[in-house]
C-alpha positions in Angstrom: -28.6 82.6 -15.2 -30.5 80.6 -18.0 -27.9 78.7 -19.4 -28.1 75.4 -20.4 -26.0 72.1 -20.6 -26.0 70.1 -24.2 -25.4 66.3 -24.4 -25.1 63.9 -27.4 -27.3 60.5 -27.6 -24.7 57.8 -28.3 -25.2 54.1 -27.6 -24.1 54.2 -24.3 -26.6 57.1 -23.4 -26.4 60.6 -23.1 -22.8 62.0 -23.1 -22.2 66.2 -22.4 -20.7 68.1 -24.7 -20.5 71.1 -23.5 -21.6 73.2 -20.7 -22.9 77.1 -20.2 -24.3 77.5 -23.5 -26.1 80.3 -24.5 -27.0 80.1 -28.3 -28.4 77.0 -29.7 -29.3 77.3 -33.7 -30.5 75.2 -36.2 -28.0 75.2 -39.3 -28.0 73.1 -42.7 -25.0 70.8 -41.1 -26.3 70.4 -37.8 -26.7 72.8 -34.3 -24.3 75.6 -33.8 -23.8 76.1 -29.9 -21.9 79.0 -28.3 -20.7 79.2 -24.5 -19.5 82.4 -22.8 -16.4 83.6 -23.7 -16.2 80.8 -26.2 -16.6 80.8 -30.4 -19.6 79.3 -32.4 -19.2 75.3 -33.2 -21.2 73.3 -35.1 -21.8 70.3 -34.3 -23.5 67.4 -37.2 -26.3 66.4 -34.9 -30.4 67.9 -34.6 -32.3 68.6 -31.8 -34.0 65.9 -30.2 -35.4 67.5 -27.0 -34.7 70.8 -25.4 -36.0 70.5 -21.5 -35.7 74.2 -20.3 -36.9 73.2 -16.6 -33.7 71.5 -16.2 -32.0 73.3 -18.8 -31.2 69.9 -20.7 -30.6 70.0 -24.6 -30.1 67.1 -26.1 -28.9 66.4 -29.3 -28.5 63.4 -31.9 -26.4 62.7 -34.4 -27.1 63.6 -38.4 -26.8 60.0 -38.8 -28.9 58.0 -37.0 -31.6 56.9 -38.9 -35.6 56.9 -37.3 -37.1 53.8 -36.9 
């Protein structure tokens, strides 16, 4: 199976969210994700990396700002 695990960057690190996803889309407030079984969220973060070797997403919140 190719799904994939999503975590959240917080100041402590990286922090799952959610596990078994298998939609991941861009949206004008942030990244809806979808596990099996489960219905759409979306979540007010972007993509920061997506690392399908170990099937890794990681997202950031909406508002952190880039220094």
């Amino acid at each position: 199976m190719c799904q994939s695990s999503v975590f959240m960057i917080d100041k402590d690190g990286e922090k799952e969210i959610k596990r078994d996803v298998i939609l991941v889309e861009p949206t004008d407030d942030g990244v809806k994700i979808q596990g099996f079984f489960e219905s759409p969220e979306v979540i007010p973060a972007r993509i920061k990396t997506i690392d399908l070797l170990k099937h890794r997403i990681i997202l950031e919140p909406l508002n952190v700002e880039n220094k």
